[in-house]
Backbone as CSV, one residue per row, in Angstrom:
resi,resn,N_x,N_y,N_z,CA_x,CA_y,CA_z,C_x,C_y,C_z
1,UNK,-24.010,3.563,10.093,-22.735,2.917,10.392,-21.589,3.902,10.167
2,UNK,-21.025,4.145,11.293,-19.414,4.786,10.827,-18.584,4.515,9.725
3,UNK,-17.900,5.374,9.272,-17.375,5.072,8.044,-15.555,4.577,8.609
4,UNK,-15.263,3.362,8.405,-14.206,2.913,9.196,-12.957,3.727,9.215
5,UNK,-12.579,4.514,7.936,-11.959,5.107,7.401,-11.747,6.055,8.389
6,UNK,-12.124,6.585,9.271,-12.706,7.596,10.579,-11.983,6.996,11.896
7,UNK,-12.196,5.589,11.992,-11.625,5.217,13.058,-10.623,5.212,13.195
8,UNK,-10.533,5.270,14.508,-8.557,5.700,15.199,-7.828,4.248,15.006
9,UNK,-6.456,4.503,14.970,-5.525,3.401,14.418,-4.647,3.658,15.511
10,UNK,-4.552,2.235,16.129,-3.296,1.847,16.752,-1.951,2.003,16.289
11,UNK,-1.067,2.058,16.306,0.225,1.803,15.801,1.182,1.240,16.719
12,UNK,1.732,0.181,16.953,2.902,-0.753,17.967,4.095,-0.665,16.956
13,UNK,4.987,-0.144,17.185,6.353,-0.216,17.053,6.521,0.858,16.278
14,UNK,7.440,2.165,16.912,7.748,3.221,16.552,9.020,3.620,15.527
15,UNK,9.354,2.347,14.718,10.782,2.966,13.590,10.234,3.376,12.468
16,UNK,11.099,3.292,11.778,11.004,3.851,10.228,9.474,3.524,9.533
17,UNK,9.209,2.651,9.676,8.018,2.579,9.145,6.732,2.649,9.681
18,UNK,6.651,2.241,10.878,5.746,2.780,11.788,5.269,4.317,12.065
19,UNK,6.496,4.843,12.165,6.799,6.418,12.232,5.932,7.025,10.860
20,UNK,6.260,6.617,9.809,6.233,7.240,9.292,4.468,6.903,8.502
21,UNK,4.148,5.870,8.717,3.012,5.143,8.560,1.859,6.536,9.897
22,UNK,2.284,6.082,10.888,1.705,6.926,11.698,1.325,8.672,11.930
23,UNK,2.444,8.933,11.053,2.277,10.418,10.635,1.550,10.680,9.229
24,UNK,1.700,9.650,8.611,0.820,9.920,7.411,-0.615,9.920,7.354
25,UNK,-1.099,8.973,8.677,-2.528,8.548,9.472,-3.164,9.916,10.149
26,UNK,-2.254,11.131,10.511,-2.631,11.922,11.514,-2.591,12.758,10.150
27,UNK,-1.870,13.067,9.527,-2.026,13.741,8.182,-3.461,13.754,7.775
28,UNK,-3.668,12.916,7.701,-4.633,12.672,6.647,-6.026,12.619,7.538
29,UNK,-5.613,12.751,8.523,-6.970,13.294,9.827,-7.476,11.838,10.727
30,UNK,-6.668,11.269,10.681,-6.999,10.089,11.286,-6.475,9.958,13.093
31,UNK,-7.482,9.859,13.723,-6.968,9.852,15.228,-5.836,8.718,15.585
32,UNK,-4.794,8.749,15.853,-3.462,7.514,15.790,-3.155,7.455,17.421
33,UNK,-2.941,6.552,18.348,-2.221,6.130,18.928,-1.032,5.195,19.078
34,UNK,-0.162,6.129,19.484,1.164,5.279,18.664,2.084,4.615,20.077
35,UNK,2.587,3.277,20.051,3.013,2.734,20.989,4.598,2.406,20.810
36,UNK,5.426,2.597,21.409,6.621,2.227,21.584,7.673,1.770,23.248
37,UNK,8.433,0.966,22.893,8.385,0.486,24.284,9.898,1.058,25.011
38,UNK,10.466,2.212,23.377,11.826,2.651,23.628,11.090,4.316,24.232
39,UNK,11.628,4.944,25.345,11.021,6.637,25.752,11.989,6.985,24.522
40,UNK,13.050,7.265,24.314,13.878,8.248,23.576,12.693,8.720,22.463
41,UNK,12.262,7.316,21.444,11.373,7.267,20.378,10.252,8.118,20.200
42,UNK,9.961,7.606,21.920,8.548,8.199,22.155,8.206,9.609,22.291
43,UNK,9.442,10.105,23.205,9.843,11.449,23.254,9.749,12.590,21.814
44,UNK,10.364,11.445,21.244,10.664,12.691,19.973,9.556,12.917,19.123
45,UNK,8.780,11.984,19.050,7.297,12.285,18.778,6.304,12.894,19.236
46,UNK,6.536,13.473,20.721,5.673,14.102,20.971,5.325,15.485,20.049
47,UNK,3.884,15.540,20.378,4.019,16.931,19.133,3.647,16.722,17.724
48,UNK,4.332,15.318,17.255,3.668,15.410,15.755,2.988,13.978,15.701
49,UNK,2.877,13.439,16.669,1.630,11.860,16.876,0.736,12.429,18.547
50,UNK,-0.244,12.589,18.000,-0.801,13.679,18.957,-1.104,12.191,20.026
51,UNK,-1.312,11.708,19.944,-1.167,10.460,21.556,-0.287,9.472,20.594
52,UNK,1.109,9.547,21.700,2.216,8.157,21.804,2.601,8.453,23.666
53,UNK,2.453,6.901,23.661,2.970,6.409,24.780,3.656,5.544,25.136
54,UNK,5.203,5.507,26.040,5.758,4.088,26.043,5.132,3.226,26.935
55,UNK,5.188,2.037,25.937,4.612,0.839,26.791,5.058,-0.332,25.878
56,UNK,4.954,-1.765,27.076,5.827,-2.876,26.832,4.075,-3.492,26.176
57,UNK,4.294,-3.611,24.549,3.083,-3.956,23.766,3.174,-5.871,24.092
58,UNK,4.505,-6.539,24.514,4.183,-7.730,24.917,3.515,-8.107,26.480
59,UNK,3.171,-7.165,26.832,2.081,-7.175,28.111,1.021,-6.888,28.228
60,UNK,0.126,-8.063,28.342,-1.417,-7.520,27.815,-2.221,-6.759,28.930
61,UNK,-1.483,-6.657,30.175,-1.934,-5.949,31.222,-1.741,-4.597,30.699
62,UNK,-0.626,-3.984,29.934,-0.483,-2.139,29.671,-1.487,-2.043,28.578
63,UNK,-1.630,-3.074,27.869,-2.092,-2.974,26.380,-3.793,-2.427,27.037
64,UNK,-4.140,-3.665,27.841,-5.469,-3.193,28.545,-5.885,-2.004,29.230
65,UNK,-4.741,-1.592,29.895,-4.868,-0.345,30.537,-4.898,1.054,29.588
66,UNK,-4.227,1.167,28.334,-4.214,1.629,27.144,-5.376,1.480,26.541
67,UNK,-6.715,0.733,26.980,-7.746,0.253,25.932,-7.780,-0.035,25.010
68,UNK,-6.430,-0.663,24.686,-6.208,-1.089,23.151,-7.467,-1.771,22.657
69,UNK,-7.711,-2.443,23.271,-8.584,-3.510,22.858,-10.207,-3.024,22.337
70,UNK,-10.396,-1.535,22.310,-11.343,-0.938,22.146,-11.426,-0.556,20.555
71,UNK,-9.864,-0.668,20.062,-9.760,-0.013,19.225,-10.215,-1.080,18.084
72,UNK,-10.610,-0.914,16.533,-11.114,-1.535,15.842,-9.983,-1.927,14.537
73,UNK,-9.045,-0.910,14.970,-7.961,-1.493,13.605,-6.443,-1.228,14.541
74,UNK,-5.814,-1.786,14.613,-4.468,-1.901,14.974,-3.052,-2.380,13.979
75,UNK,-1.855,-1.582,13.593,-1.055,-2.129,13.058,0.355,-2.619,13.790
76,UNK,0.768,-3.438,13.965,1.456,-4.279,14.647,4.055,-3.553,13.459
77,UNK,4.134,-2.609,13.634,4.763,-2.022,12.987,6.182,-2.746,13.433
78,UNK,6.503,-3.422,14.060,7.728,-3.869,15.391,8.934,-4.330,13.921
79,UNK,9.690,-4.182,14.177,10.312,-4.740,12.984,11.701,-5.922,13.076
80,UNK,12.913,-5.972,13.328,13.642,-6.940,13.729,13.109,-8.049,14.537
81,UNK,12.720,-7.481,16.172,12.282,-8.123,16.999,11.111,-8.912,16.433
82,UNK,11.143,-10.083,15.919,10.000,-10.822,15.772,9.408,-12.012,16.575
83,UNK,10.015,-11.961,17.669,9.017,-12.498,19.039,8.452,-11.465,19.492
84,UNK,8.987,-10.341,19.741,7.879,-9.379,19.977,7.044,-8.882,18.735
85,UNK,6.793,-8.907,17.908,6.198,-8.922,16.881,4.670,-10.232,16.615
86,UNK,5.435,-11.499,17.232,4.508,-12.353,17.098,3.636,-12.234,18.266
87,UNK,4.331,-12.007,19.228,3.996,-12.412,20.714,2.693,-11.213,20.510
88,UNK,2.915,-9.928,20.392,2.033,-8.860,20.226,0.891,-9.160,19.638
89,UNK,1.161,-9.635,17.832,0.338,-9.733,17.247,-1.190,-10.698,17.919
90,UNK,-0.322,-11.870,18.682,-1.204,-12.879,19.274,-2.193,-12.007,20.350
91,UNK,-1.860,-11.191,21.149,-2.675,-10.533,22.456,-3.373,-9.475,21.756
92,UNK,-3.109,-8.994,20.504,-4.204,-8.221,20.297,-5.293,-8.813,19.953
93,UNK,-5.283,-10.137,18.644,-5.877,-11.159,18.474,-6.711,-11.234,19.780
94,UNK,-6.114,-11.959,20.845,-6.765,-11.842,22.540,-7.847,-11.140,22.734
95,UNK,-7.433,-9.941,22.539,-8.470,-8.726,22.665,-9.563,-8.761,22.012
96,UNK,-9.467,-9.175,20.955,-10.595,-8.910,19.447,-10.826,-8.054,19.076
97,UNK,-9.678,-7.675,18.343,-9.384,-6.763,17.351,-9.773,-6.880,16.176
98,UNK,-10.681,-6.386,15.772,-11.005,-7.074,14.278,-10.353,-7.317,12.885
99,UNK,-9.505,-5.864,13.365,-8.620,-5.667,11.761,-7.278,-5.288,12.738
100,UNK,-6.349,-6.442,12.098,-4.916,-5.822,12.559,-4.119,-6.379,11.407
101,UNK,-3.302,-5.486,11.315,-2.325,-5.512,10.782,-1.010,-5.919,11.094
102,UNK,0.259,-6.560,10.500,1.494,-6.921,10.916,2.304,-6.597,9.966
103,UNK,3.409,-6.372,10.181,4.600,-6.053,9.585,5.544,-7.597,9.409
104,UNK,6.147,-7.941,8.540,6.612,-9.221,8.273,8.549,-8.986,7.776
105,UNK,9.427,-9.534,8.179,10.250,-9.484,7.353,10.267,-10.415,6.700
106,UNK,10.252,-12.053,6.856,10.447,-12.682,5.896,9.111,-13.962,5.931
107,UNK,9.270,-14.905,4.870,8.431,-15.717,4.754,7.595,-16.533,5.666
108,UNK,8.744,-16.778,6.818,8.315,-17.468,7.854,8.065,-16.853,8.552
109,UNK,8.064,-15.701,8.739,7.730,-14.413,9.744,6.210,-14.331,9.241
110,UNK,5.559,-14.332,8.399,4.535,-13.780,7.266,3.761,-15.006,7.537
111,UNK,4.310,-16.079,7.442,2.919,-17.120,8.249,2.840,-17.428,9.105
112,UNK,3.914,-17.310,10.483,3.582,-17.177,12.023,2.372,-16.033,12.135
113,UNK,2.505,-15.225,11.393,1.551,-13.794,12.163,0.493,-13.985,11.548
114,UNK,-0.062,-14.736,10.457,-1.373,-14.963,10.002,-1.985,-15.787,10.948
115,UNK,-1.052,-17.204,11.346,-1.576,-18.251,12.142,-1.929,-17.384,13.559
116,UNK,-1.203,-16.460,13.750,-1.657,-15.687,15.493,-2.566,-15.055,15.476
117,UNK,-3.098,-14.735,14.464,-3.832,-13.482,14.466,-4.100,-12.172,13.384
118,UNK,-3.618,-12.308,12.511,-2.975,-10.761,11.388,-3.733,-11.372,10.938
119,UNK,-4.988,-10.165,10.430,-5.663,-10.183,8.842,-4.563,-10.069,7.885
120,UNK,-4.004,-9.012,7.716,-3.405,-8.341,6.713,-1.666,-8.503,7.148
121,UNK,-0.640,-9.381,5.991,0.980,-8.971,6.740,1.144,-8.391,5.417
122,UNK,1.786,-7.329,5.763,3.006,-6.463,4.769,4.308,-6.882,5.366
123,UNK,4.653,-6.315,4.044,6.328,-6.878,3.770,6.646,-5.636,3.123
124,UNK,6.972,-4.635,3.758,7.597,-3.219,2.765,8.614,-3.374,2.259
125,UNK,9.939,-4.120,2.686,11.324,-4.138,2.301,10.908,-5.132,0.716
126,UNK,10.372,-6.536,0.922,10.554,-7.255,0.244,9.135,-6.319,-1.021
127,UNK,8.369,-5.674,-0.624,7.371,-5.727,-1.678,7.943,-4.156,-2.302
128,UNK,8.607,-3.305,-1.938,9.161,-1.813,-2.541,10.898,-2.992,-3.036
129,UNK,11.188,-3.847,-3.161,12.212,-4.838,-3.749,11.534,-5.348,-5.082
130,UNK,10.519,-5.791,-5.023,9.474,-6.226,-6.080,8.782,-5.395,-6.753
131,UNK,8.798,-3.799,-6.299,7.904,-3.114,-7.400,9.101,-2.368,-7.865
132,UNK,9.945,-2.310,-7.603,11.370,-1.444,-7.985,11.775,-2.385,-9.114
133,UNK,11.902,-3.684,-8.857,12.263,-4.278,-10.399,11.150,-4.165,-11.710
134,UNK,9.668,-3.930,-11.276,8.670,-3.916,-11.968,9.196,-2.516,-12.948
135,UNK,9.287,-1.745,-12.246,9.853,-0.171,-12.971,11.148,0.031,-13.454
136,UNK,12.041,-0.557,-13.244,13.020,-0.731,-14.282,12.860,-1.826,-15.394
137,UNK,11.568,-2.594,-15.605,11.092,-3.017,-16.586,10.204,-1.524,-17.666
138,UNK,10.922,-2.105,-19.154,10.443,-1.182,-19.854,9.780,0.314,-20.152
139,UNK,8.818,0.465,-20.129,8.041,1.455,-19.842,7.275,1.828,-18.882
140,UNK,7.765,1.116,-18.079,6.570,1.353,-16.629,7.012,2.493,-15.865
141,UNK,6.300,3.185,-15.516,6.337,4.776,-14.807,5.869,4.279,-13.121
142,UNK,4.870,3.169,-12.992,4.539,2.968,-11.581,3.680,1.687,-11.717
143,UNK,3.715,1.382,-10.771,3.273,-0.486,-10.562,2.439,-0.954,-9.489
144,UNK,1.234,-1.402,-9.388,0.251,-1.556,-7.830,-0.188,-3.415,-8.865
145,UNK,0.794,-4.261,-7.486,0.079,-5.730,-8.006,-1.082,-5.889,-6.959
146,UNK,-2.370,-5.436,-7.615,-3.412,-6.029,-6.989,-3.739,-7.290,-6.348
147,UNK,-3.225,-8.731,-6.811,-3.288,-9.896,-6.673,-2.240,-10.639,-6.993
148,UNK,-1.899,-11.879,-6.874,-0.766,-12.568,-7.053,-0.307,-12.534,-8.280
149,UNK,-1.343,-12.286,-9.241,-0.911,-12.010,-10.591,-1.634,-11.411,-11.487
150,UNK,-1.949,-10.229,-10.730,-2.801,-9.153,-11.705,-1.973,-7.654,-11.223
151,UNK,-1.666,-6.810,-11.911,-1.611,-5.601,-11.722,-2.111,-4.350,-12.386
152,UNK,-1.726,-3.293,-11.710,-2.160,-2.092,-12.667,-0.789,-1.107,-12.652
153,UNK,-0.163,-1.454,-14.193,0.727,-0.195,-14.367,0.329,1.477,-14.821
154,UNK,1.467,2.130,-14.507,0.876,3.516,-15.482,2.578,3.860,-16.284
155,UNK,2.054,3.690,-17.674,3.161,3.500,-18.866,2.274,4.756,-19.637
156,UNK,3.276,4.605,-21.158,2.993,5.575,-21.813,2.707,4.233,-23.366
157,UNK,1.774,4.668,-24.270,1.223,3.602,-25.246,2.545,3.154,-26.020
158,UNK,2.621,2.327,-26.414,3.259,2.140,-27.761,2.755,2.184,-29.037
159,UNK,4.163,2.430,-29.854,3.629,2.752,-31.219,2.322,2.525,-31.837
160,UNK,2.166,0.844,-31.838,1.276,0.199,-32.535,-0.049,0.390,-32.219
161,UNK,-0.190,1.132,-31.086,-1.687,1.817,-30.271,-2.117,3.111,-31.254
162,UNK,-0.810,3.814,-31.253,-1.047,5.673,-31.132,-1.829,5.922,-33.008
163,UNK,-2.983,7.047,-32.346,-3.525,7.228,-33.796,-4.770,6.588,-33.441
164,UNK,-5.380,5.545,-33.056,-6.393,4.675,-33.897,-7.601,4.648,-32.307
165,UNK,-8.685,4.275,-32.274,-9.480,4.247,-30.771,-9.129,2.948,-30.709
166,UNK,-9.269,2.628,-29.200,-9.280,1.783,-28.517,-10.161,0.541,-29.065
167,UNK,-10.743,0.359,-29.167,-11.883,-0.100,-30.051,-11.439,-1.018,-31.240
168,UNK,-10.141,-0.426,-31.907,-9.322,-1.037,-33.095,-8.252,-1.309,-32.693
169,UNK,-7.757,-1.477,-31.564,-6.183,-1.812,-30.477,-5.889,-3.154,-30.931
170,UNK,-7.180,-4.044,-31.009,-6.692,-5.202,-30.265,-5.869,-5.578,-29.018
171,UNK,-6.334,-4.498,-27.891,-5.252,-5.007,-26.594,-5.438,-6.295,-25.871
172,UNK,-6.922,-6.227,-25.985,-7.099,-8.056,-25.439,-6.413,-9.127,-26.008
173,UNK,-6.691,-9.344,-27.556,-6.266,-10.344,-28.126,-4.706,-10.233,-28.294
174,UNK,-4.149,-8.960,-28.744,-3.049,-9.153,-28.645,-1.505,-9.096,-27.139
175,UNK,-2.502,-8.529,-26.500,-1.184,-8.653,-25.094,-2.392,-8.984,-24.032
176,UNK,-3.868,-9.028,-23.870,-3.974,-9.333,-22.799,-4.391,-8.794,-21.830
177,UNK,-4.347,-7.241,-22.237,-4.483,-6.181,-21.337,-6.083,-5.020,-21.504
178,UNK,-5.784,-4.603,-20.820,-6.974,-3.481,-20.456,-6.558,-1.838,-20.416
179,UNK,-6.674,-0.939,-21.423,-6.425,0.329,-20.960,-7.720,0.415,-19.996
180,UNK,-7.749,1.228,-18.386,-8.485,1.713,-18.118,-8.596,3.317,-18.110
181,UNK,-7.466,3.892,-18.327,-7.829,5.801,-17.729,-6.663,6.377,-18.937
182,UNK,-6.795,7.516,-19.103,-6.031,7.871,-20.072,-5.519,9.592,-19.275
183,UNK,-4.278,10.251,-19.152,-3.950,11.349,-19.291,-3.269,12.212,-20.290
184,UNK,-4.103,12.680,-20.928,-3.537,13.308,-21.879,-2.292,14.137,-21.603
185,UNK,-1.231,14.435,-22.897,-0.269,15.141,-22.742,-0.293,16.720,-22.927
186,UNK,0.594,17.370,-22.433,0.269,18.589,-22.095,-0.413,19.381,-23.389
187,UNK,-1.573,20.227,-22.992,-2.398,20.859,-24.471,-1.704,21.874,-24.676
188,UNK,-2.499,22.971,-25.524,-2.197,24.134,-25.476,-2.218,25.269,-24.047
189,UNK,-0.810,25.666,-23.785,-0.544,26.494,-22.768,-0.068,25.736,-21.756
190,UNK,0.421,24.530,-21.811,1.172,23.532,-21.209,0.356,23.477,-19.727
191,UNK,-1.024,22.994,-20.410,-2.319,22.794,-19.352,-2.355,21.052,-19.616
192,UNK,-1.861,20.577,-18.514,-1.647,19.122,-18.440,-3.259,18.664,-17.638
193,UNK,-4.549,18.094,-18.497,-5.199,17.400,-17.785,-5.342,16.158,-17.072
194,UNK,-6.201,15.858,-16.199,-5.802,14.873,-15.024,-6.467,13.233,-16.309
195,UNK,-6.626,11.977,-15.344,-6.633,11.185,-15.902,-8.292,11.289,-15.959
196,UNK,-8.751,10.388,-16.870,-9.855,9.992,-17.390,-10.137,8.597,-17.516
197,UNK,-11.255,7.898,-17.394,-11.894,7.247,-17.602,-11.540,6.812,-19.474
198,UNK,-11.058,5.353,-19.866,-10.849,5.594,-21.358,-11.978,4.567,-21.852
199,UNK,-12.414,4.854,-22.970,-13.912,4.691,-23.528,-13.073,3.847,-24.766
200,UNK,-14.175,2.674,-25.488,-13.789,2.352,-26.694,-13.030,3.559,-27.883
201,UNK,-13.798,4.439,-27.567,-13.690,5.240,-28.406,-12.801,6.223,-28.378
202,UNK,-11.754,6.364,-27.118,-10.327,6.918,-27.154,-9.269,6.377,-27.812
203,UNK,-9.266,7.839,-28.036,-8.094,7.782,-29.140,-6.530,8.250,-28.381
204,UNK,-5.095,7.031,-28.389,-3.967,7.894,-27.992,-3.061,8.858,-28.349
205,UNK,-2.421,9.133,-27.861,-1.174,9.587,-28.520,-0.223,9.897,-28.034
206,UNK,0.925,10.025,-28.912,2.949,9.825,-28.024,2.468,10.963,-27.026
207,UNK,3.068,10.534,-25.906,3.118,11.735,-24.675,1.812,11.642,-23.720
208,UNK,0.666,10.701,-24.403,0.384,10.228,-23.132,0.551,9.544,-21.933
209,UNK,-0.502,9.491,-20.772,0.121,8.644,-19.703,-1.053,7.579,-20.449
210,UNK,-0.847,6.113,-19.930,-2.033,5.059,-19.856,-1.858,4.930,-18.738
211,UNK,-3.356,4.155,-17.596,-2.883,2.903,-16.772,-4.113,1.524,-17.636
212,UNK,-3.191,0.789,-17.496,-3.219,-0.783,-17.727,-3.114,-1.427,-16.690
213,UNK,-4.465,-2.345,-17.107,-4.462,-3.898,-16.059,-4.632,-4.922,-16.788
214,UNK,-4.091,-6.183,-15.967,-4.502,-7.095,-16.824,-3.000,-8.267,-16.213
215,UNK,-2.841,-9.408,-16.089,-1.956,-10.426,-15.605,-0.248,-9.561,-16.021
216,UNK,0.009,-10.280,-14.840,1.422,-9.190,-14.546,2.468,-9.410,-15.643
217,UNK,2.868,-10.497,-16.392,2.899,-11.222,-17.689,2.693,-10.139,-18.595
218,UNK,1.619,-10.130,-18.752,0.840,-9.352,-20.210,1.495,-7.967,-19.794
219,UNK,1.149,-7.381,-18.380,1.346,-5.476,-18.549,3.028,-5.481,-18.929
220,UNK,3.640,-6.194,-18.297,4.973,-6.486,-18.634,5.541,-6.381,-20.051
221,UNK,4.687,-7.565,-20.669,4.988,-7.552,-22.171,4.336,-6.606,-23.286
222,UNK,3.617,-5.942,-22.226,2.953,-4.374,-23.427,3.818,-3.624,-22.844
223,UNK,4.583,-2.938,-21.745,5.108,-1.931,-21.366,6.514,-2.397,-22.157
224,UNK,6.985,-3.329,-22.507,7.869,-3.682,-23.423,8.169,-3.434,-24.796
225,UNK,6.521,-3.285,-25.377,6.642,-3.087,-26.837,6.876,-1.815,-27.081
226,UNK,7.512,-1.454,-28.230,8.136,-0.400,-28.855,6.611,0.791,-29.510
């Protein structure tokens, strides 16, 4: 079986996030076809999205002629316009697309495109709004909410940790949480090693990194403590 990760990615709607979604896809060696229905857009991409073409993505006659429908993952990127956004999302659906993606601005935008068709809706504005307040909470250095209410931060320990293994924390009972990986702080010769795997039996200290999981609540109220 192919490893999906391999397969080429659609991309419909060429702005800011699409764009830049799409160049990060070809980066990273991924075959991208990128669709936009403005030429100026399309133009200026030539060269660094090795196939973009303009075309009207609410016509399932270009979309077909494009073989969209061949493709196995598609992201639906369109952003203001959300009749063309829905309307799209629905004809790829059409096609049978297995995995597509949509771009959402708001709530009601976010369950029209599930009901049409979208496995997956992102919300970049509203969810980089929601992890930006996560990080001006306490000690948090970076924030990934796995689930509606689980995440994984990467903070640095507090006091009441540093010194002792993991093992004698009490992080469960007392906040709830999970160290999983540990990066130590810079050693001798200011040789900073990468993260690790953390064992009962790690031991912290000031100037490390942690990441922690565990209900968004709890990482909250440990990246809080002193």
């Amino acid at each position: 079986m192919a490893d999906i990760r391999s397969e080429p990615v659609v991309v419909i709607g060429l702005g800011r996030f699409g764009t830049a979604l799409a160049l990060e896809l070809v980066k990273r060696g991924t075959e991208v076809l990128g669709i936009d229905h403005r030429p100026k857009i399309v133009q200026g991409l030539v060269g660094q999205i090795p196939h973009v073409i303009t075309a009207d993505s609410t016509d399932i006659e270009a979309l077909r002629q494009l073989s969209v429908g061949d493709f196995h993952r598609a992201v639906v990127a369109i952003g203001t316009d959300i009749q063309a956004s829905i309307l799209t999302t629905s004809l790829l659906s059409e096609l049978g697309i297995p995995d597509i993606w949509a771009k959402a601005i708001s709530g009601q935008h976010r369950n029209i495109l599930t009901r049409v068709g979208a496995h997956h809706v992102i919300a970049p504005e509203h969810d980089m709004g929601e992890r930006t307040a996560h990080l001006l909470t306490g000690r948090i250095l970076d924030y990934v909410e796995v689930d509606a209410d689980f995440a994984v931060i990467k903070t640095t320990p507090p006091r009441d940790v540093v010194g002792m293994p993991l093992r004698d924390s009490r992080l469960r009972s007392r906040w709830g949480v999970t160290v999983v990986a540990v990066k130590p702080q810079a050693g001798i010769g200011g040789h900073t090693p990468g993260f690790t795997h953390a064992t009962p039996d790690t031991t912290l200290s000031y100037g490390d990194l942690i990441l922690v999981v565990g209900p968004v609540d709890n990482v909250e109220r440990f990246a809080a403590t002193e």
